[in-house]
C-alpha positions, 0 to 999 in steps of 0.5 A: 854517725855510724851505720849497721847494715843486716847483710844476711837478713834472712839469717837473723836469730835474735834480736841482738845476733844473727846465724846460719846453721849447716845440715852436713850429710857425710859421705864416709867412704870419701870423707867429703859432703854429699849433702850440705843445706844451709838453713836459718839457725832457728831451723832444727836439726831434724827439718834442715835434713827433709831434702836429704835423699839416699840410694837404696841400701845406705846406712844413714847415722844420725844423733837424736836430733834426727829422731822422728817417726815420719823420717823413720818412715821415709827411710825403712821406704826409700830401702834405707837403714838407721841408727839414731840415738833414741829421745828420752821420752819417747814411748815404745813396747818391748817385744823380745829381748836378746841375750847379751853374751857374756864374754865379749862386747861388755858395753852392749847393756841391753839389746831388744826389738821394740815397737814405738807407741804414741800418736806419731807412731800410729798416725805413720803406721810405725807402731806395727815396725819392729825395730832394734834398740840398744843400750850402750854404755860409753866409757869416755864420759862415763854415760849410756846412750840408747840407739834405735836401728831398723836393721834386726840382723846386724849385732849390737857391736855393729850398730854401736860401731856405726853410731861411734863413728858418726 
């Protein structure tokens, strides 16, 4: 006779495997955590980070699964900056674009201030925020990926520098 004991019972996933999923905030400059929240795998990405709370001024990088509108709001609140990558179906409003210059920084393939559109962004008072989105083409994998940053005076260089080193 053989018995299976659930040790961690809280962190069941299926009905066949079980799992934990670790919301990891890293600390640049040391390396090391400053936030770690240890969640149930089926808990997204984006709510596993609802207790992550930042000092004033930090530059917070996150990849699309972090994208969402109230969490914008919360962070443009709290004095933050981002840099996410922005979700292929979200709505947004192109207000001006910038020129890309012409002999430097050739993977910067547009660069633009929006404003979201859509349901969340009205209900949270967001479709009145200008933000900074940014297409950036990535040579290894040969993609574009599109980030979205609440900071209008740094160049695109800057904000795709950020998001590579995330």
């Amino acid at each position: 006779m053989s018995v299976c004991l659930k040790l961690f019972q809280w962190a069941e996933y299926r009905t066949a495997k079980g799992g934990i999923k670790a919301h990891v905030s890293l600390d640049e400059a040391s390396m090391i955590p400053d936030i770690v929240n240890i969640s149930k795998a089926k808990v997204s990405d984006r709510r596993g980070a609802d207790n992550f709370m930042y000092e004033k001024d930090t530059i917070i990088v996150d990849d699309r699964g972090y994208f969402d509108v109230k969490l914008f709001k919360i962070r443009i609140g709290d004095g933050n900056y981002f840099v996410t990558r922005i979700k292929d179906n979200i709505l947004y409003e192109s207000v001006r674009e910038y020129d890309l210059p012409e002999d430097k920084d050739t993977h910067i393939l547009k660069d633009e201030i929006i404003r979201l559109a859509g349901k969340s962004a009205t209900e949270n008072g967001m479709d009145k925020v200008e933000l900074r989105r940014i297409a950036v083409y990535i040579e290894d994998g040969n993609r574009t990926v599109e980030l979205i940053c609440n900071n209008l005076e740094w160049s695109a260089a800057t904000i795709a520098e950020f998001y590579k080193r995330r």
